[in-house]
VOLUM-260524 format. One record per residue (C-alpha): chain; x, y, z; residue number from 1. Coordinates in Angstrom, 1 decimal, always signed. Layout:
% residues N
{'A', {X, Y, Z}, NUM}
...
% end
This chain:
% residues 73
{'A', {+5.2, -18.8, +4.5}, 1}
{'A', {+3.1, -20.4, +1.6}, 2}
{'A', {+3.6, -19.5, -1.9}, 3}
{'A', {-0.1, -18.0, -1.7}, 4}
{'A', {+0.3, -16.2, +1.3}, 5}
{'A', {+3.2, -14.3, -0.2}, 6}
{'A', {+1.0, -13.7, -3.2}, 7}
{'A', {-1.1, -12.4, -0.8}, 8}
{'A', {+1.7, -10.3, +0.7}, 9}
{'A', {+2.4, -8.7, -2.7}, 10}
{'A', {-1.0, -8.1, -3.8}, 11}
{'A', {-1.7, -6.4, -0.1}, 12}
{'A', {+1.6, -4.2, -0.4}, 13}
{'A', {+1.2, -3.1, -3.9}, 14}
{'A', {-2.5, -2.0, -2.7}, 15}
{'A', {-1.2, +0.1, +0.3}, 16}
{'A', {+1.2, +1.6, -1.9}, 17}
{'A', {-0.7, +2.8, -4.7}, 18}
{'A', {-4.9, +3.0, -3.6}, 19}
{'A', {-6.0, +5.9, -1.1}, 20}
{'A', {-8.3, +4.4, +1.1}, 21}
{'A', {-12.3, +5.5, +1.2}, 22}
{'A', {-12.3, +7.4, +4.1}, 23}
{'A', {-9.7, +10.4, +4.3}, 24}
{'A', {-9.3, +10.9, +7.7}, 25}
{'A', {-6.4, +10.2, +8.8}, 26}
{'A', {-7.8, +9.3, +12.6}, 27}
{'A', {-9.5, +6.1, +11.4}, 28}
{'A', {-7.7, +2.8, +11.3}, 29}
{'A', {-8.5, +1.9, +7.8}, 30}
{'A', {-6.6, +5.3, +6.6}, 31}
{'A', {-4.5, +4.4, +3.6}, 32}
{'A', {-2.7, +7.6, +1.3}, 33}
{'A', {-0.9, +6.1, -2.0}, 34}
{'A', {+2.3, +6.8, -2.0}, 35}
{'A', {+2.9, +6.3, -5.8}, 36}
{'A', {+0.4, +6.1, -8.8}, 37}
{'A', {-1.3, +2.3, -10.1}, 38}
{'A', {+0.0, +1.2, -12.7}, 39}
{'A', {-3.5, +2.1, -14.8}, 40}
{'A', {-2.4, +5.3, -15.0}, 41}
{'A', {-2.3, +6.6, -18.1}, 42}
{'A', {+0.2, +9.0, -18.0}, 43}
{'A', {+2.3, +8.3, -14.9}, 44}
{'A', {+2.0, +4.2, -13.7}, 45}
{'A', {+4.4, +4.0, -11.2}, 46}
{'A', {+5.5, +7.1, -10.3}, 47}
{'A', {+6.0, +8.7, -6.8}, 48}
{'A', {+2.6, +11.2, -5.7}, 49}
{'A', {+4.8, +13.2, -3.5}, 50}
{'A', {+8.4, +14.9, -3.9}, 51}
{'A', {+10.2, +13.3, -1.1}, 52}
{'A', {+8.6, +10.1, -1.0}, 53}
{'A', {+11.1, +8.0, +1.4}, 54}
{'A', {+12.1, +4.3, +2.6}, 55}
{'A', {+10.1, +4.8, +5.4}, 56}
{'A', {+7.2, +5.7, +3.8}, 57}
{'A', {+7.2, +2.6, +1.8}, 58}
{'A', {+8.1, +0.3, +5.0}, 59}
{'A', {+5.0, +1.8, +6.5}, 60}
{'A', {+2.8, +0.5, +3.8}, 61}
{'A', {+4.9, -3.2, +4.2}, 62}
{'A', {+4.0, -3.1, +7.4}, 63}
{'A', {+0.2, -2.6, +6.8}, 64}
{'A', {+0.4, -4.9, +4.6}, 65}
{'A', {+2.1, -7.9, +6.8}, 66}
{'A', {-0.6, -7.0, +9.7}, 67}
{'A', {-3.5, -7.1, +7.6}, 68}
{'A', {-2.4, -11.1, +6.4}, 69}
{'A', {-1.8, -11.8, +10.4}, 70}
{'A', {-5.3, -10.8, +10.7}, 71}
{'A', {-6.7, -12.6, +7.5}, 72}
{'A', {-4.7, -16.3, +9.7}, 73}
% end
C-alpha cells in the first residue's frame, strides 16, 4: 500500500468515525452514524457520542473505510 493510499485510509476512517452520513436511514448503503465527536467541536473533540461505544463499533467504521478505497482502485 502506497503512502497516499494509506493517507487515504486515514482520512476515510476518521470520516466514518466522526461524520453522520446525509441520509438517516439506516436501510440505505451510504448510512454512516459517528461514533465519536470531530475534532471541531468546541466543547467535546474527540469524545465518544454513545455510552458503550465498543471495539467493534470502531472496526465497523475500518471496514467501511478499507471497502470504500477498494472501490476508489
Amino acid at each position: 500500500m502506497t503512502k497516499e493510499e494509506l493517507t487515504k485510509l486515514r482520512e476515510l476512517f476518521l470520516k466514518y468515525l466522526t461524520v453522520d452520513s446525509e441520509s438517516m436511514d439506516m436501510r440505505r448503503k451510504d448510512f454512516n452514524q459517528a461514533i465519536f465527536l470531530p475534532y471541531s467541536d468546541d466543547y467535546f473533540s474527540g469524545k465518544q457520542v454513545f455510552n458503550g461505544t465498543d471495539l467493534e463499533m470502531v472496526m465497523e467504521k475500518f471496514d467501511k473505510a478499507v471497502s470504500e478505497l477498494e472501490k476508489m482502485k
